[in-house]
C-alpha positions in Angstrom: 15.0 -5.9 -0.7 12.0 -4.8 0.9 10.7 -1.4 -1.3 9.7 2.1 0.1 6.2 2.8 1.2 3.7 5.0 1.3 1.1 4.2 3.9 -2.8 6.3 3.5 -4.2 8.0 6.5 -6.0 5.4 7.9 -3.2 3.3 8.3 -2.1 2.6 12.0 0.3 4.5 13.6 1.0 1.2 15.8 1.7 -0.5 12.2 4.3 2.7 11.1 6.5 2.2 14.1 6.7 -1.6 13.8 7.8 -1.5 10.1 9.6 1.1 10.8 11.2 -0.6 13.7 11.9 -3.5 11.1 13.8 -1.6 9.1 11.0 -0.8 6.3 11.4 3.1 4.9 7.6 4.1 5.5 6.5 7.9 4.2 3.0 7.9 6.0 0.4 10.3 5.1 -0.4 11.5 8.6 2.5 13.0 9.0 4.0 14.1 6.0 0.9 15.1 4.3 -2.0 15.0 6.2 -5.6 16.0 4.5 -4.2 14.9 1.1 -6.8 13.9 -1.3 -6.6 10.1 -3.2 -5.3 11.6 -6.1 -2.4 13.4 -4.6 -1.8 10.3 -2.3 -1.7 8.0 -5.7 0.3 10.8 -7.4 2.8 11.6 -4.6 3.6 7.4 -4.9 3.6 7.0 -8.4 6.1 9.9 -8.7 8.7 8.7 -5.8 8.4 5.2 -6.9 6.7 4.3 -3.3 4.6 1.3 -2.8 1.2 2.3 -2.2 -0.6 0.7 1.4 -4.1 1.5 1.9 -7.3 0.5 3.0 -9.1 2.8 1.0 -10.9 0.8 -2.3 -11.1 4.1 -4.1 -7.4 3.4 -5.3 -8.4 0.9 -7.8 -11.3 3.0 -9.0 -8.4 5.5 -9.6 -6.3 3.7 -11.7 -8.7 1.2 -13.2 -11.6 3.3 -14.3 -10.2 6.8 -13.9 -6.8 5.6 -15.8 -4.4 7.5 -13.2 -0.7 6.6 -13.1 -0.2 3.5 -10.6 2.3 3.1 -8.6 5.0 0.3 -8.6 2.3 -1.5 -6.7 -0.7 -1.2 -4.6 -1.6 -3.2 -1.4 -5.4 -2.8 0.0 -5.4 -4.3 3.4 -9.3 -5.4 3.6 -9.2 -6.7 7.5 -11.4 -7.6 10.3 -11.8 -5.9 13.7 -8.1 -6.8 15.2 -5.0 -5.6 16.3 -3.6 -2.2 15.0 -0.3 -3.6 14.4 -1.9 -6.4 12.3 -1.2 -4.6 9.0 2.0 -4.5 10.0 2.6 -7.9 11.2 0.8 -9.3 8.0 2.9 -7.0 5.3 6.1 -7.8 6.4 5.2 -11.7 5.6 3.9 -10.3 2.4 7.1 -7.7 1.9 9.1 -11.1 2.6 8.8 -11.7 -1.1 8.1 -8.4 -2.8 8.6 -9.7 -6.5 5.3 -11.4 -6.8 3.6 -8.1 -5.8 5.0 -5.6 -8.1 2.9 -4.6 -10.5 -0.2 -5.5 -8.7 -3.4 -4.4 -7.0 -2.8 -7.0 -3.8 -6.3 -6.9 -2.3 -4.9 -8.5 1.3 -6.7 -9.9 3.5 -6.4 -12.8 7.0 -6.9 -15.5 4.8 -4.8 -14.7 1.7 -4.2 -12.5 -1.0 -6.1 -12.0 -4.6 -3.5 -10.0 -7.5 -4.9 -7.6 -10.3 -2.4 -6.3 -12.7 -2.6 -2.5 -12.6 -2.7 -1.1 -15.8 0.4 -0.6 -18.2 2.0 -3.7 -16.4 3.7 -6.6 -18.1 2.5 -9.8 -17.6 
């Protein structure tokens, strides 16, 4: 089962309709909550359980070094100039197999994607 999402700002409004279109339940900032700082972006996730799609670094600084509630996961998109509907294209691979992401700052990039447990996660 593919989980909710929360997708920052700067994600792609090309990328919302085509996970939307593929069935994915996508809250995106723009719209619901435009303006919002990190913290209430991070907080609004953490508390409806949404999985957190950004490619903002200041997320990990958030919950690694400021200690702030994660949510179920995070997944930084660190891309290249390309499509806007790459993000899309390249999390629903990813969303595919959701188990091995929970829990996890995915740092995601073209070639491949590097985990870090978020804080308070089991192993």
């Amino acid at each position: 089962m593919i989980p909710p999402l929360i997708v920052n700002e700067n994600f792609p409004a090309p990328s919302v309709r085509l996970l939307r279109a593929a069935g994915v339940d996508v809250l995106a900032v723009q719209e619901a909550m435009p303006g919002a700082s990190d913290e209430r972006v991070l907080m609004a996730a953490h508390e409806s359980g949404r999985w957190l799609v950004t490619f903002d670094r200041d997320y990990g600084e958030l919950v690694f070094s400021k200690r702030r509630a994660p949510p179920p996961a995070i997944l930084y998109l660190r891309q290249e100039p390309v499509p806007p509907t790459w993000p899309a294209e390249r999390l629903l691979e990813l969303l595919a197999a959701p188990d091995k992401l929970v829990g996890n700052l995915s740092v995601i990039t073209e070639h491949g994607v590097r985990l870090r447990r978020l804080p308070g996660q089991n192993p």
